[in-house]
C-alpha positions as a Markdown table, in Angstrom:
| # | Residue | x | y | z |
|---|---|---|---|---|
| 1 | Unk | -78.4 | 201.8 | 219.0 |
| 2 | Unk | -78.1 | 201.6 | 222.3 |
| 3 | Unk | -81.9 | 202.2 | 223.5 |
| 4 | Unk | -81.8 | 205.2 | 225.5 |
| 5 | Unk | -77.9 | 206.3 | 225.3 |
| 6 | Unk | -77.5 | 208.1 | 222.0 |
| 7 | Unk | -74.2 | 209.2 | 220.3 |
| 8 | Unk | -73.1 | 212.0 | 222.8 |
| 9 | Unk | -73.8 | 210.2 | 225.9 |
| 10 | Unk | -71.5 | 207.5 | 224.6 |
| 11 | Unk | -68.5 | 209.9 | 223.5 |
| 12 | Unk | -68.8 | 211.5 | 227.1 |
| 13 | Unk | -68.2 | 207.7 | 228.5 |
| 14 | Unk | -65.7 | 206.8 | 226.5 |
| 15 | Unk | -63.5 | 210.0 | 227.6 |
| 16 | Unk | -64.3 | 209.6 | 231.1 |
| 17 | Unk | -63.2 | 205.9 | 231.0 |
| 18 | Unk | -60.1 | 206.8 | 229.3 |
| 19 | Unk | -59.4 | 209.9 | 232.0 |
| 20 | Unk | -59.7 | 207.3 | 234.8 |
| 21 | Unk | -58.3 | 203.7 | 233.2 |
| 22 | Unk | -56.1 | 205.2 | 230.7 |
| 23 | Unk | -55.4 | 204.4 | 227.0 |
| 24 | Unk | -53.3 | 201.0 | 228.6 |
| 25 | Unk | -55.9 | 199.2 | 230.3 |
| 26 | Unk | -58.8 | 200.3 | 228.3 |
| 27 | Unk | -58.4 | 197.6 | 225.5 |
| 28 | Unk | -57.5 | 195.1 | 228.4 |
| 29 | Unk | -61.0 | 196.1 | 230.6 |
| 30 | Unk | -62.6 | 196.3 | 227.0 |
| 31 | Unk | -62.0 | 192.3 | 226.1 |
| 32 | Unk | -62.8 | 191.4 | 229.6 |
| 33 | Unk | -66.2 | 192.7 | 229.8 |
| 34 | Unk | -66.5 | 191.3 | 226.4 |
| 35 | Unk | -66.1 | 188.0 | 227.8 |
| 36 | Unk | -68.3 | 188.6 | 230.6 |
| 37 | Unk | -71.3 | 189.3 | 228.2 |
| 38 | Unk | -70.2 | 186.6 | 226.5 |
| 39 | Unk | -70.4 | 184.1 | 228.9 |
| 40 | Unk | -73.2 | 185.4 | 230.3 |
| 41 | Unk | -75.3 | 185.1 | 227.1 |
| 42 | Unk | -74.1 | 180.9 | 226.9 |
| 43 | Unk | -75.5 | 180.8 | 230.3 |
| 44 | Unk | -78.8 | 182.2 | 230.5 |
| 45 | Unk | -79.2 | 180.7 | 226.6 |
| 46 | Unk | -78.0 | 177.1 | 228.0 |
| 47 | Unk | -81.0 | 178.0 | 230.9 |
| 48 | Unk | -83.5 | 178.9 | 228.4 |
| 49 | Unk | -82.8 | 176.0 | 226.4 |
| 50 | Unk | -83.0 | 173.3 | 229.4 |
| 51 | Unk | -86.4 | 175.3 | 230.7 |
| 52 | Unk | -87.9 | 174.5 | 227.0 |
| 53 | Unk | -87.1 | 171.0 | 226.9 |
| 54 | Unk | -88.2 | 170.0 | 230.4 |
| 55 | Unk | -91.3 | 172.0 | 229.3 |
| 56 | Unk | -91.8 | 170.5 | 226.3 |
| 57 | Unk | -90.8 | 166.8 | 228.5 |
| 58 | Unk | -93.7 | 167.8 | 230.7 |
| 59 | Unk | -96.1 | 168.6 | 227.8 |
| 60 | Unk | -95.7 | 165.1 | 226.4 |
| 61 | Unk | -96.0 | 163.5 | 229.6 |
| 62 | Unk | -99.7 | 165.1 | 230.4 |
| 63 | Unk | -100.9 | 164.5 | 226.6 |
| 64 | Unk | -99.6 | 160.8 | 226.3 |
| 65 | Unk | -102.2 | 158.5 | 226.6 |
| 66 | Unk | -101.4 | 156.0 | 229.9 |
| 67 | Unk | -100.0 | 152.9 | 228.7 |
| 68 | Unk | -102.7 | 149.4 | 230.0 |
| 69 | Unk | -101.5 | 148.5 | 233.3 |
| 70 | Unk | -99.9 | 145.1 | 233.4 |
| 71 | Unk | -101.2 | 142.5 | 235.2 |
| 72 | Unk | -99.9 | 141.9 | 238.9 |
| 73 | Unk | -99.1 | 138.2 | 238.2 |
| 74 | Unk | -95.6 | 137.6 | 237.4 |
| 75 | Unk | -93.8 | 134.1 | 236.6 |
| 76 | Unk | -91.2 | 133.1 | 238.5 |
| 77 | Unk | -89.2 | 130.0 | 237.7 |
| 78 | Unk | -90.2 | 127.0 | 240.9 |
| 79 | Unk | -87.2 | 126.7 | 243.7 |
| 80 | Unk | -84.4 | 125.2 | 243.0 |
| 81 | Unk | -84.8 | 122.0 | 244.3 |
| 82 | Unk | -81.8 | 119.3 | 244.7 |
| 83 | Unk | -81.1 | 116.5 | 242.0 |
| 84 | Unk | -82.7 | 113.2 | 242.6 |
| 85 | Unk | -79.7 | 110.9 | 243.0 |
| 86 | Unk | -77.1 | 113.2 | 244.1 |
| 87 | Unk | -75.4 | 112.9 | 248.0 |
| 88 | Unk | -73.6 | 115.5 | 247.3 |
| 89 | Unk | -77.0 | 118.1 | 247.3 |
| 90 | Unk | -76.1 | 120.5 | 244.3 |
| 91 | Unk | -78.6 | 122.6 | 243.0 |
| 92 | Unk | -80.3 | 122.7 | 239.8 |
């Protein structure tokens, strides 16, 4: 059940936790460590989880083939140049 700690091993914890915490707090400290596990199962699952994925991100990446590189000419539209007939200088 619990790997190496068989049935009397647990019995014998059990009664010494309930000597020194008493029959009061035990169900409180009980839930509480509950919750600890608990949280720390989402946690190192959530890690796992993000390790896989940028992993399998990385795995893509490398087998991908590289994409043509563009050519280094780009158009740009002329200057803006003023209107022919205008005093007033706006900008086209």
């Amino acid at each position: 059940m619990f790997g190496s700690i068989g049935m009397p091993e647990l019995v014998i914890i059990l009664v010494i936790a309930l000597i020194i915490f008493g029959p009061r707090k035990l169900p409180e400290l009980g839930r509480s460590l509950g919750r600890s596990i608990g949280e720390f199962r989402r946690a190192s699952n959530e890690l796992r989880s993000t390790l896989e994925e940028e992993i399998r991100v990385e795995e893509q990446k490398s087998t991908a083939p590289k994409p043509a590189s563009a050519s280094s000419e780009t158009q740009t539209d002329p200057p803006a140049e003023p209107t022919a007939g205008s005093s007033s200088g706006t900008w086209r």
